[in-house]
PLY file of the C-alpha trace (Angstrom):
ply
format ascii 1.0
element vertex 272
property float x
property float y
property float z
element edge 271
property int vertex1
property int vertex2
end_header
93.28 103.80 101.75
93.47 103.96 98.05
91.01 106.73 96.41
88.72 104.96 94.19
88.56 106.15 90.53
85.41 106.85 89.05
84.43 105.34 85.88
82.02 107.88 84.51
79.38 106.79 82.20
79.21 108.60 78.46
75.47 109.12 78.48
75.79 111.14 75.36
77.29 108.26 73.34
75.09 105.73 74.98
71.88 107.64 73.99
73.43 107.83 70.69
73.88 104.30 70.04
70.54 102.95 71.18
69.38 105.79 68.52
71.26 104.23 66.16
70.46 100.91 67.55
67.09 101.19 67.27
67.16 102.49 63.76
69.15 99.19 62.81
66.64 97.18 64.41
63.61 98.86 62.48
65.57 98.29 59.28
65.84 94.37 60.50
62.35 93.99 60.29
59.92 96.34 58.24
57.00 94.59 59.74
55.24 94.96 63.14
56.99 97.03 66.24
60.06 97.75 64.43
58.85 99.40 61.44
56.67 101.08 63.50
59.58 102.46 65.94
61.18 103.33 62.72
58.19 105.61 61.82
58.22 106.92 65.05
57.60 110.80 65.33
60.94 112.97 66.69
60.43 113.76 70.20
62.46 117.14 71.49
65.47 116.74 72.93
65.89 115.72 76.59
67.58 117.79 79.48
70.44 116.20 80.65
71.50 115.94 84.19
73.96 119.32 84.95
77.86 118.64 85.17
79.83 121.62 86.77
83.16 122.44 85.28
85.81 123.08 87.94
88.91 123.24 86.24
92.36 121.75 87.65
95.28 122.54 86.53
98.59 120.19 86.29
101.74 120.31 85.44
103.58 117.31 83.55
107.31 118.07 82.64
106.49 121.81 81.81
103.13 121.13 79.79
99.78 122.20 81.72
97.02 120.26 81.40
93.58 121.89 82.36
90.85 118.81 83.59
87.46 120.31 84.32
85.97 117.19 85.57
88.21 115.98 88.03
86.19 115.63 90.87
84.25 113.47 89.47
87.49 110.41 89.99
86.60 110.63 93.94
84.08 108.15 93.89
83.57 108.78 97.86
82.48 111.87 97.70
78.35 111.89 98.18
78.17 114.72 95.10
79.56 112.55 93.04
77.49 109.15 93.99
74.69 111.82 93.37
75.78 113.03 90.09
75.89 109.51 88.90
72.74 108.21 90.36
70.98 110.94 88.39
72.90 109.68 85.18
71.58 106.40 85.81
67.73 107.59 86.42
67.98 109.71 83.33
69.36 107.03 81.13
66.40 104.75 82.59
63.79 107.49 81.90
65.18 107.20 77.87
65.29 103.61 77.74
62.54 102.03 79.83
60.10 102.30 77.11
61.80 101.85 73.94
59.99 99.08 72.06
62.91 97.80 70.35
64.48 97.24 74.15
63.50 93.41 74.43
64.43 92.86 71.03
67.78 94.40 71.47
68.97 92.58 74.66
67.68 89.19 73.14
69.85 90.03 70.22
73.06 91.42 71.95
72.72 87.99 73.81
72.97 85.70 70.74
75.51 87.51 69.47
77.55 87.67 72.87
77.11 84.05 74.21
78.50 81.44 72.15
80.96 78.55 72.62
84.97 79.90 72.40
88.45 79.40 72.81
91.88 81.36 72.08
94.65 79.86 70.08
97.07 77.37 72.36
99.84 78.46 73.37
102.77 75.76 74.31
105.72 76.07 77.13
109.12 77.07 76.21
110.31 73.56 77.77
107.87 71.07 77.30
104.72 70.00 75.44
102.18 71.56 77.72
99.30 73.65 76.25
97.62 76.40 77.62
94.91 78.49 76.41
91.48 80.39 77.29
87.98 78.80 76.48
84.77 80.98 77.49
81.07 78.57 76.91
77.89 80.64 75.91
76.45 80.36 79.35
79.96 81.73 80.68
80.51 85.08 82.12
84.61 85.25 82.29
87.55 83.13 80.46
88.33 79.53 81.69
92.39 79.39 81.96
92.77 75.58 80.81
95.68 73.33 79.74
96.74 70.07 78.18
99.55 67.88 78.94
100.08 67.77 75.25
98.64 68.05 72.15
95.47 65.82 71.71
95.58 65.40 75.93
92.58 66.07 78.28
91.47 68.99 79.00
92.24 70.38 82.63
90.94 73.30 83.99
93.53 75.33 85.48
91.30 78.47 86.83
87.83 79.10 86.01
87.36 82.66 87.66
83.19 82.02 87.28
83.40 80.05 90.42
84.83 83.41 92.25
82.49 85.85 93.75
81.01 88.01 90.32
83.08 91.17 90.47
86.59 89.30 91.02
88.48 88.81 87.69
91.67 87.49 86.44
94.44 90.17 86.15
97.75 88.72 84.02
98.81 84.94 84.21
101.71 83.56 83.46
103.40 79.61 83.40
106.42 78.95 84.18
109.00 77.99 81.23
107.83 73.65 81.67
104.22 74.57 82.56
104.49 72.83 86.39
103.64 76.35 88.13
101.17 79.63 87.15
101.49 82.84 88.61
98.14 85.05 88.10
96.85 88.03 89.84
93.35 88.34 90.62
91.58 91.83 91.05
88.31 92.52 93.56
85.46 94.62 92.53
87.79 97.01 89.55
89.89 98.20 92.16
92.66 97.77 89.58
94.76 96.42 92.08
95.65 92.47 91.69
97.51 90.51 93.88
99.22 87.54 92.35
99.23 83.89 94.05
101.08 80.94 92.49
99.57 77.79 91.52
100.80 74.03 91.19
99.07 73.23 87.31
98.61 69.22 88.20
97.12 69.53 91.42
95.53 73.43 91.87
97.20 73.94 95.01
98.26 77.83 95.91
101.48 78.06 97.00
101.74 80.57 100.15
103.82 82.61 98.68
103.64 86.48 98.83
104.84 89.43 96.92
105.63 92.86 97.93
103.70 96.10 97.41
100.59 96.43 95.83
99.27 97.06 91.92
101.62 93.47 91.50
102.23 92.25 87.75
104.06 89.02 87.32
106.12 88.53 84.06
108.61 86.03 83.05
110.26 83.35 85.18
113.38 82.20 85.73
114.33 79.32 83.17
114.30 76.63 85.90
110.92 77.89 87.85
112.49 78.47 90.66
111.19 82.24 90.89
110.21 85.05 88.52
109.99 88.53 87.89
107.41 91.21 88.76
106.57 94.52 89.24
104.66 96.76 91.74
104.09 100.11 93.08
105.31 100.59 96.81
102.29 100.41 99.65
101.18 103.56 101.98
103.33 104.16 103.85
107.05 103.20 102.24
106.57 106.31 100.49
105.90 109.82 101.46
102.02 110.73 101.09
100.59 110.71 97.95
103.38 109.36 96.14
102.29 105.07 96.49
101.25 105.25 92.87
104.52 106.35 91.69
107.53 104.61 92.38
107.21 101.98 89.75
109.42 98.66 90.25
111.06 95.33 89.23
111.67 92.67 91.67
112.71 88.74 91.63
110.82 86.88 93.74
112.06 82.86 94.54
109.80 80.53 95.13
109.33 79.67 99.20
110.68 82.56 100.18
109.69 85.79 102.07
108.82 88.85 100.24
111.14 90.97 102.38
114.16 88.27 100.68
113.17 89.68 97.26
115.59 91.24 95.10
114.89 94.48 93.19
116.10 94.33 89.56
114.99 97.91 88.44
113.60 101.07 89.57
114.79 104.45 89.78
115.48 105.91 93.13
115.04 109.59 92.56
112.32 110.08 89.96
109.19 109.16 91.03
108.00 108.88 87.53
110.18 106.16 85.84
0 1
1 2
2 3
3 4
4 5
5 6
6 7
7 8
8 9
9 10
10 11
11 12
12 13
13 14
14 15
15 16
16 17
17 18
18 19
19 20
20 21
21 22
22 23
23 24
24 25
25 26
26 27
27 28
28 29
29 30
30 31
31 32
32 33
33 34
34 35
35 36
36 37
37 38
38 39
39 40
40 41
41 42
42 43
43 44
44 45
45 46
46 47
47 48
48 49
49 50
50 51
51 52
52 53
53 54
54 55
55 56
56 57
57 58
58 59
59 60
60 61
61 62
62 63
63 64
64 65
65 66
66 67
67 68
68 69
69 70
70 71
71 72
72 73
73 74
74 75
75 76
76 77
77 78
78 79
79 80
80 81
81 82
82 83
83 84
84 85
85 86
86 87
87 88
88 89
89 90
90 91
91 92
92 93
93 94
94 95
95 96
96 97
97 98
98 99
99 100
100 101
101 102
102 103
103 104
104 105
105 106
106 107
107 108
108 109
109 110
110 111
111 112
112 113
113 114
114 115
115 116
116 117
117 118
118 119
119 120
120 121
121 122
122 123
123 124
124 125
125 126
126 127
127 128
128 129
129 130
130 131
131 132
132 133
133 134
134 135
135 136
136 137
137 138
138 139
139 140
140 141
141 142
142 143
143 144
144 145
145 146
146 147
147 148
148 149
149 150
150 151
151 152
152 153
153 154
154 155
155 156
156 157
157 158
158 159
159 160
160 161
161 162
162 163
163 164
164 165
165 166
166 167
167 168
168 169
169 170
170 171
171 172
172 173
173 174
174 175
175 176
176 177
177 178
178 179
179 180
180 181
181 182
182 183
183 184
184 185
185 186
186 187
187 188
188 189
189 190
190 191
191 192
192 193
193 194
194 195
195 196
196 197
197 198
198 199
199 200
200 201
201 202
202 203
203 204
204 205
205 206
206 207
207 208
208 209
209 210
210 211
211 212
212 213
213 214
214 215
215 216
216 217
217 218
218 219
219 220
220 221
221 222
222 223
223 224
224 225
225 226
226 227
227 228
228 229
229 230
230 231
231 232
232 233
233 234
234 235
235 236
236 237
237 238
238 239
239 240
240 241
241 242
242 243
243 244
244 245
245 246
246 247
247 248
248 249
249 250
250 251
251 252
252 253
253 254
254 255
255 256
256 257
257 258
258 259
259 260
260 261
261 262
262 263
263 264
264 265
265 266
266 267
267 268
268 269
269 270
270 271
């Protein structure tokens, strides 16, 4: 099992900003509640949750590097889902009532949700298109593609039809645009695994890749495989050392991941 990393919230800054925030949105209007939230007495500073320091120490290539927040990465550990839960009740006890709340989140929306695309980008061998579009009412980028210039549109992979918390992690066509490799990530756990799909039709190809934390690159100029990387899976490595071990690997279409070929990685340092 792979320890899961913490993301731990900046409540400082986030306090901050809906300070400023709410400022901005007094300025915005200098009539009704936002003038009067502007006018607003000070109130005394709040009491933030306690954080313990425990200081690690680590050494990278002779420089030591002192992290007294560590344990906080170890998302398992019940101190830590309690250390963030009371994060997220204090943040709630600050924000709950702020006036300018409704006003905010009805404004963040406008400004977030609106119709968009990327620029197109075409095939080395071909006329085929692809490119990202996202609609207002859209919560993650729709991978689409034309034929050709002034084509239909064809959706290639709309990851809002996957459960909420999966997202799309790298894509990549091959060189005439009949085959994408993408990885697709669960729930953050920054690990994607990458599938390959026919563009025309949408079928996944059964193909499988070795090791895990996969990253497909650039294929081979007549799609009959590409190149990706990984880190090796529990168990290939001594303990502790499966997120080291970076490497480079061909992989050819139809065939088994143990058949893939290794193109780079460095044997004896862990690191490269």
């Amino acid at each position: 099992m792979t320890k899961k990393r913490l993301v731990v919230p900046v409540i400082l800054c986030g306090l901050a900003g809906l300070a400023s925030l709410a400022v901005l949105a007094g300025c915005a209007g200098k009539s009704g509640e936002h003038a009067a939230a502007a006018a607003a007495p000070k109130t005394a500073a709040p009491s933030y949750p306690p954080t313990p320091q425990r200081p690690v120490s680590e050494d990278f290539h002779g420089t030591v590097l002192v992290d007294e927040y560590q344990w906080l990465e170890n998302a398992d550990d019940p101190e830590v889902q309690a250390w963030t839960e009371a994060q997220h009740a204090f943040t709630r006890s600050i924000t709950a009532d702020l006036p300018q709340k409704a006003w905010l989140a009805e404004r963040f929306d406008a400004l977030w949700r609106y119709d968009d695309e990327s620029v197109p980008s075409r095939v080395l061998d071909g006329e085929r298109l692809f490119y990202h579009t996202k609609k207002k009412d859209d919560e993650k980028w729709v991978f689409v593609t034309r034929a050709r210039e002034g084509a239909p549109e064809q959706v290639v992979i709309d990851p809002n039809e996957w459960p909420p918390t999966d997202t799309l992690a790298g894509i990549s066509p091959s060189r005439d645009g009949r085959y994408v490799a993408f990885g697709t990530a669960h729930g953050g756990d920054e690990n994607p695994v990458v599938q390959v799909m026919v563009t025309e039709t949408g079928e996944i190809l059964p193909d499988r890749l070795r090791g895990w934390k996969q990253s497909v690159g650039s294929w081979l100029p007549d799609g009959s495989g590409f190149f990706y990387t990984c880190k090796p899976l529990e168990g290939e490595v001594p303990e502790g050392e499966h997120e080291y071990w970076h490497s480079a690997w061909m992989h050819k279409l139809g065939s088994d991941p143990s058949e893939d070929v290794k193109v780079f990685g460095d044997d004896t340092t862990k690191e490269l």
